[in-house]
Residue, then its C-alpha position, 0 to 999 in steps of 0.5 A: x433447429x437442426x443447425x443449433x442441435x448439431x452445435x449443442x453436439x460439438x460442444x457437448x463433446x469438445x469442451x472440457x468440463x471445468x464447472x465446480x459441480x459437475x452434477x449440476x452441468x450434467x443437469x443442465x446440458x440434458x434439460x437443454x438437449x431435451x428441451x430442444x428434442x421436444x420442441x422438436x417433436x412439437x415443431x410448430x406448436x411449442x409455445x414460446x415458453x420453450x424459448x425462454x426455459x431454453x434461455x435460463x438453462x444457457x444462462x445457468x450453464x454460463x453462471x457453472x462455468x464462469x470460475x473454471x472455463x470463461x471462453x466456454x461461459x461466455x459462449x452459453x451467455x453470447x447464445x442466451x444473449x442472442x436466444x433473448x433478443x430474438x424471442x424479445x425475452x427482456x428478462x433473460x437478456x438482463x441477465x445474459x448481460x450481468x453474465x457477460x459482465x461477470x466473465x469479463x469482470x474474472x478476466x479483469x476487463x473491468x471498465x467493460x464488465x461496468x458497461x455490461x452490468x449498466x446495460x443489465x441495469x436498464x433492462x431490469x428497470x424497465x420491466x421492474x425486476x428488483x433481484x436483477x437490479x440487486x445483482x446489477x448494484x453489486x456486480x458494479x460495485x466489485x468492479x469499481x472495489x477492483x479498480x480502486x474507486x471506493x467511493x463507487x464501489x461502496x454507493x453501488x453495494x449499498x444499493x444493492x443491499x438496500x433492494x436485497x433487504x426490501x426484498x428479504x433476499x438473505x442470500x443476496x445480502x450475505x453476497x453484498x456483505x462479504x463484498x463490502x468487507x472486501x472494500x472496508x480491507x482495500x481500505x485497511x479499515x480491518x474492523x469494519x472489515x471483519x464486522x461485514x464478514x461476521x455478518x455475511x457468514x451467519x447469513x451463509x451458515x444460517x442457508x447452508x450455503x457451504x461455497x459461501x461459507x468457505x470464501x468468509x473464512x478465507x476472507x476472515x483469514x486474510x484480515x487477520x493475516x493482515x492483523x499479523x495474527x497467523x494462528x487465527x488467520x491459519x485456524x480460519x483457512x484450515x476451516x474454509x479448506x475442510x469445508x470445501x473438502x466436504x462438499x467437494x468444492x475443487x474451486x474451493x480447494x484450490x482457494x484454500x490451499x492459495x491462501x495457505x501458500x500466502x499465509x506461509x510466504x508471510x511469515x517466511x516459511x518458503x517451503x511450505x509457502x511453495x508446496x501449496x501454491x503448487x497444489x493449488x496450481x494443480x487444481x486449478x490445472x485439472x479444472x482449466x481456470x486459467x485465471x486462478x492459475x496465472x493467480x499461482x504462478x504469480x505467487x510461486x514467482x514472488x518466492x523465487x523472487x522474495x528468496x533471490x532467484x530472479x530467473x525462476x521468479x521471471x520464469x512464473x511471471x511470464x507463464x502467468x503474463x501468458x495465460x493473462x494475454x489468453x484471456x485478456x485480462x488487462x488489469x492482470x496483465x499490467x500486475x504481471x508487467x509490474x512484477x517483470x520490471x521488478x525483477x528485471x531492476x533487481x537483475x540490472x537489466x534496466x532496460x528491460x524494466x524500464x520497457x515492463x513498467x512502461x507497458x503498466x503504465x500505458x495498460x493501466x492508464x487505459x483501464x483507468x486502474x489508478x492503483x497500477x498506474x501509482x506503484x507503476x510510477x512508484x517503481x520508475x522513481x526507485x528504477x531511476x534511482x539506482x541508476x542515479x537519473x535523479x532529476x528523472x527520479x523527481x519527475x515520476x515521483x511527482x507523477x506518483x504523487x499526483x495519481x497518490x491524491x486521485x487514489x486517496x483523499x490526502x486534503x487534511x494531510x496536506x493542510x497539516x504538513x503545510x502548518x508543521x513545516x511553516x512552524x518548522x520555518x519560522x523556528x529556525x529563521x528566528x533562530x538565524x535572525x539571531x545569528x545575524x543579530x549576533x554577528x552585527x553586534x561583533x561587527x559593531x564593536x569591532x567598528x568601536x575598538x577602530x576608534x578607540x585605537x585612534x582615539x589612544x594613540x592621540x591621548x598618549x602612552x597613558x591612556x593607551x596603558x587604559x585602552x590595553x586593558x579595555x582593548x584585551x577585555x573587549x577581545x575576550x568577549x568579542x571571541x565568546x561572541x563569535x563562538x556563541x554566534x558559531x554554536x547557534x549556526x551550527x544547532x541549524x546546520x551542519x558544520x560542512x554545510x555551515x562552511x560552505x555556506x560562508x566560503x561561497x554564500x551558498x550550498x549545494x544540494x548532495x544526492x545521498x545512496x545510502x543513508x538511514x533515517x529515524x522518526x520519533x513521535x509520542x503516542x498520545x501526545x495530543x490527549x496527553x498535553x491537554x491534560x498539561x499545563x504549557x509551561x509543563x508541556x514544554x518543559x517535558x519536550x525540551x527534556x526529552x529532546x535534549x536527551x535525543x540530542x545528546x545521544x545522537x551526537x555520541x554517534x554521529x547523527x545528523x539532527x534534521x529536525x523537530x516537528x511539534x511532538x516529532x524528532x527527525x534524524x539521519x545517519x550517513x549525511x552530510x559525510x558518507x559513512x558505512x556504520x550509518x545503519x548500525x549508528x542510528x539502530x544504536x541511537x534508537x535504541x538508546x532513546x527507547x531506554x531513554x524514555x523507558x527509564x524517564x517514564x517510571x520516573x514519572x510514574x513513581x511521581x504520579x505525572x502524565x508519561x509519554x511513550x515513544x514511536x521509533x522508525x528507521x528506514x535506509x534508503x536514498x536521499x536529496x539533502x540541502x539547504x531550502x530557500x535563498x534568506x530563509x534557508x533551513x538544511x532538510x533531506x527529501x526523498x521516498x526515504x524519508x517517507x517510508x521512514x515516517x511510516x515505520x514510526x506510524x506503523x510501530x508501536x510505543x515502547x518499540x524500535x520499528x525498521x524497515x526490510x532494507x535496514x534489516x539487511x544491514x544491521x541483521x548481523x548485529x543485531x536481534x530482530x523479531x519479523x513483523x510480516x508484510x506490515x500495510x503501511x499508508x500510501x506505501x503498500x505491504x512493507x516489511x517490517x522488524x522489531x529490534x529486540x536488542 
C-alpha cells in the first residue's frame, strides 16, 4: 500500500494538470488520496467496496484527461485495469477497457481502439450492463466513421441509440446523435446531417450540458460551411466560442477558435485564418493536447501552403509529424506524410515525395484507412504526371480506382457509364459504316468510268463526244462524294487524326500537359423529356448541339463527344495551343447565352425549357483513337473526371471551373470564388463561378 501511495505521490506531483476542469481533478485526486488513507487506518478490515470506489475514481480521473494529456489518461485507466483484475471487479474493468479505447481512438489507433471497446463489450454482456454496452456501440461506431467504413459505423450507432432509448439515457442519445450527424457529413448527406445535430442539441440544451452544446454548434458550423453559407456557419462557431467562454471550457475554446481559423481559410481571408489558428494553437499548448496541437499546425501549414510558401507549410507539417509519432497515432501520421509529399511535389523535390506518399501508403494500409490509401495513390498518379511517368501514372490510378469502389459503392455508376459509352459507340460506328458506304459507292463508280473509257474508245469519236460529257458530269458528283465522305469522317475525327489515320491505317495515342475540358448537361432533363414527345425531344437536342457545335468551332475547340443529354469538349488538343483556357472559358460562356436566350424563347411560347450545367477543368490528358475497326477519338485522364464534377458541382444558369482554370484565365476574366466545394470521389475542390 505503501508502494501505491508513494506513486499516487509522484504523480500528483509530476504531471502537469491538462484536464478542462481543473476543479473536477482536484476532486477526484483528493477522494483517491483519502480513500487510500482510510483504507489504510482500517488495514484489514476495509470492505472491498473501498477497492472498487478506488477503481471508479482512477477511471474518472482517466475519462478528465483524455482530451488534454492521453500518456497521463492512460496511466489511471492502465492502474483501473489492473485494480479490477485483482479485485475481479467485472464492471469496472469494462470500463478500463472502453477508456483505453477511447485514448487510443484520440491517438487515432483506431483498428486497436475497435479491439478494446469489443472487449469492453463482452464483459458488459456478461454481467448485463446495458449504459456500458450503449457506451461500447457508440465508441466503435466513431471509430469505423473515422476509418471510413460508414456501413459499421452506422450499424454500431444505431445500436447504441437503440439501448440508450430503452433505457431513457437522454444524454447517451444526444451523444450517439451528434455522432451519426458526423457520419451523415462524411457522406455529404448534409441534410441529414444537420437533422441529427438539431436533434442532439436540444437534448444537450434541454440537460444543460454547456460542453455538449458547444461541440453541436461547431458541427452545425461546419455543415453550412460546407453549404458555403459563411454567415450561418460564422453566427454558429461564434455561439459554441461564447459558450465555452462562459463555462470556462479551454478545450472548447481552443475548438472554436480552430474552427473559426477554418472558416476564414475558406473564404480565403489568410490572415484572419492565421491568427486563430495560433490562438488555438496556444491553448492547446497551455493544456498540453498534443493532438489538438499537431491539429493546428497542420492548419497553419496549409495557409503557408495554400499561399505558396512551401518551406514554412513543410516547417508545420513536420512539427505536427513530430507530436503524431509521440503519440502515435498512425492515421495522423500517415495525413501529415500526405500533406509533405504535397509540398514536396509542389517544391520538385520529387524524390522526397514519392518517399512521403510511400510511407502513407504503407501506414494507412496497415491501419486499414482506405480514405488515405485512395488519395495516397490519387497524389502518386498527379506526381507521375508531372514528371511524365505516364504508364506509372496508369498504374497508380487503377490502384486509386480500385480502393475508390472499396471506399464507395460505384455499382450503379459503373452500370450507367457502361450503357452511355456502348450508346456513344454504336453512334459513331454507324456513322463510320457510313463513311464506308460512301467510299465503296466512289469506288465503284470509279470501276464503271473504267469501263466505259474502254467501251468509248471502240465506239468511236461520237460516242466519245457522249461519253465526255457523262465522264465530266460523273467526275462532278464523284468529287461531291468525296467531299461528303470527307465532312462525315471529319464530324468523327479531327482532321490531324483523320489524316494520320489514312496515311498509316492507324493513330497514335498523344499525352497532352495541358488542355481544358467543358461538360455540359441539362438539369432536369430526365423529368423534362418525359413530358416531351421524342420527336420534340430530339428536335430540341439536335438544336442546342448544333448551336455548341457552331460556337465551338468559332474558337477552335475539339468537339469529343455527346452522351444523351451531356455535350463534351476540349480545348488545346489535337494541336497544343496557350489560349486553350481563355478559349473554352469564352465557348462556355457563349453557349450559357446561348441557352439563356432559347430558354425565354420558349417560355414566351408556353414550352418545357431546359437549363444548362457547365464545367471546365484544365488539366492533362491521353487522347486517341479506341479500338482497331470500331475506332472513336476520346481523351482520358483524372482531367476529364474532375472536369465532369465541375458540372455535377454547378448549377443551372452558370459557368463552373476549377482552381487550375482559375489560374489561367483570372486575369481576363471576372470570377466570383465558390470556396472548397465537396465534389463526389474527388475530395474538397476549389471552385469559381465566371461572371463575365
Amino acid at each position: 500500500m505503501k508502494k501505491i501511495l508513494t506513486l499516487i505521490t509522484i504523480i500528483l506531483l509530476t504531471i502537469n494538470v491538462t484536464a478542462q476542469d481543473q476543479q473536477l481533478v482536484d476532486s477526484l485526486q483528493t477522494q483517491l488520496k483519502n480513500h487510500y488513507d482510510a483504507k489504510k487506518t482500517l488495514g484489514s478490515k476495509a470492505p472491498v467496496l473501498y477497492d472498487s470506489t478506488a477503481a471508479n475514481i482512477l477511471y474518472k480521473l482517466s475519462m478528465a484527461y483524455l482530451e488534454g494529456n492521453t500518456d497521463t489518461a492512460m496511466y489511471y485507466a492502465d492502474k483501473c485495469q489492473k485494480l479490477c483484475e485483482q479485485i475481479g471487479y467485472k464492471k469496472g474493468l469494462g470500463y478500463a477497457y472502453t477508456s483505453e479505447g477511447l485514448i487510443n481512438s484520440e491517438n487515432g489507433n483506431y483498428l486497436d481502439a475497435i479491439e478494446l471497446q469489443n472487449k469492453g463489450m463482452n464483459i458488459f454482456e456478461s454481467i448485463n450492463n446495458k449504459k456500458g454496452l450503449a457506451i461500447c456501440y457508440d465508441n466503435i461506431g466513431n471509430n469505423y466513421m473515422f476509418l471510413g467504413n460508414y456501413t459499421e459505423a452506422f450499424k454500431n450507432l444505431l445500436a447504441s441509440l437503440k439501448i440508450d432509448d430503452e433505457m431513457g439515457d437522454k444524454k447517451g442519445k444526444g451523444t450517439v446523435y451528434n455522432h451519426l450527424g458526423e457520419v451523415y457529413s462524411k457522406q455529404n448527406n448534409l441534410a441529414e446531417a444537420l437533422t441529427n445535430y438539431a436533434t442532439a442539441l436540444k437534448i444537450h440544451t434541454d440537460n444543460g450540458d454547456k460542453k455538449a452544446m458547444a461541440h453541436t454548434y461547431l458541427n452545425i458550423g461546419q455543415v453550412h460551411m460546407e453549404l458555403n453559407d459563411s454567415t450561418e456557419a460564422l453566427k454558429n462557431i461564434l455561439t459554441a466560442l461564447k459558450i465555452s467562454e462562459k463555462s470556462g471550457d479551454k478545450s472548447g475554446l481552443a475548438a472554436s477558435y480552430s474552427r473559426l481559423g477554418v472558416l476564414y481559410y475558406r473564404i480565403h481571408n489568410f490572415k484572419e485564418a492565421l491568427k486563430n489558428h495560433l490562438s488555438s494553437l496556444k491553448i492547446k499548448e497551455e493544456i498540453g493536447n498534443k493532438n489538438g496541437m499537431a491539429e493546428s499546425y497542420a492548419n497553419i501549414a496549409f495557409i503557408y501552403q495554400k499561399r505558396g510558401n512551401y518551406n514554412e507549410a513543410l516547417k508545420n507539417h513536420f512539427a505536427a509529424l513530430k507530436l503524431k509519432e509521440e503519440l502515435g497515432d498512425k492515421k495522423g501520421m500517415a495525413d501529415s506524410y500526405i500533406a509533405i509529399g504535397v509540398n514536396y511535389t509542389k517544391k520538385k523535390n520529387y524524390a522526397e515525395a514519392t518517399e512521403y506518399l510511400n510511407k502513407a501508403l504503407d501506414i494507412s494500409k496497415e491501419i486499414g484507412n482506405i480514405e488515405n490509401v485512395r488519395k495516397g495513390y490519387d497524389r502518386l498518379v498527379k506526381l507521375d504526371s508531372t514528371q511524365g511517368r505516364f504508364s506509372d501514372a496508369l498504374e497508380h490510378y487503377k490502384l486509386f480506382f480500385a480502393y475508390n469502389d472499396s471506399l464507395i459503392n460505384t455499382e450503379n455508376n459503373k452500370k450507367t457509364m457502361a450503357l452511355q459509352m456502348n450508346y456513344e459507340f454504336d453512334k459513331k460506328q454507324d456513322s463510320i459504316k457510313s463513311v464506308q458506304a460512301k467510299i465503296d459507292f466512289i469506288k465503284e463508280k470509279e470501276l464503271q468510268k473504267q469501263k466505259l473509257v474502254r467501251n468509248g474508245f471502240i465506239a468511236g469519236f461520237g460516242i466519245v463526244l457522249l461519253f465526255s460529257l457523262v465522264v465530266y458530269r460523273q467526275r462532278n458528283r464523284i468529287a461531291k462524294e468525296k467531299n461528303r465522305s470527307e465532312e462525315l469522317l471529319l464530324n468523327i475525327l479531327p482532321s490531324e487524326v483523320a489524316e494520320e489515320l489514312k496515311d498509316t491505317g492507324g493513330a497514335k495515342a498523344k499525352s497532352f500537359d495541358e488542355v481544358t475540358v467543358m461538360f455540359t448537361d441539362f438539369k432536369g432533363f430526365t423529368q423534362i423529356s418525359e413530358k416531351m414527345s421524342p420527336e420534340e425531344l430530339v428536335s430540341e437536342i439536335d438544336y442546342c448541339f448544333k448551336g455548341f457545335d457552331n460556337i465551338i468551332s468559332k474558337y477552335g475547340i475539339e468537339k469529343i463527344k455527346t452522351i444523351g443529354d451531356s455535350y463534351m469538349a476540349a480545348g488545346g488538343l489535337p494541336v497544343k495551343n496557350t489560349t486553350h483556357a481563355d478559349d473554352v472559358v469564352k465557348a462556355a460562356l457563349e453557349i450559357n447565352k446561348f441557352m439563356e436566350e432559347h430558354k425565354q424563347q420558349r417560355i414566351k411560347e408556353g414550352k418545357e425549357i431546359f437549363e444548362i450545367r457547365i464545367g471546365i477543368h484544365t488539366g492533362p490528358v491521353v487522347a486517341g483513337i479506341v479500338g482497331i475497326k470500331k475506332f472513336a477519338y476520346d481523351i482520358w485522364g483524372d482531367t476529364v473526371n474532375l472536369a465532369s464534377r465541375m458540372e455535377s458541382s454547378g448549377e443551372a444558369g452558370k459557368v463552373n471551373i476549377s482552381g487550375s482554370t482559375y489560374e489561367l484565365v483570372k486575369n481576363d476574366f471576372i470570377c466570383t470564388y465558390r470556396g472548397k466545394i465537396q465534389a463526389k470521389n474527388k475530395g474538397e475542390v476549389d471552385m469559381y463561378f465566371l461572371i463575365k
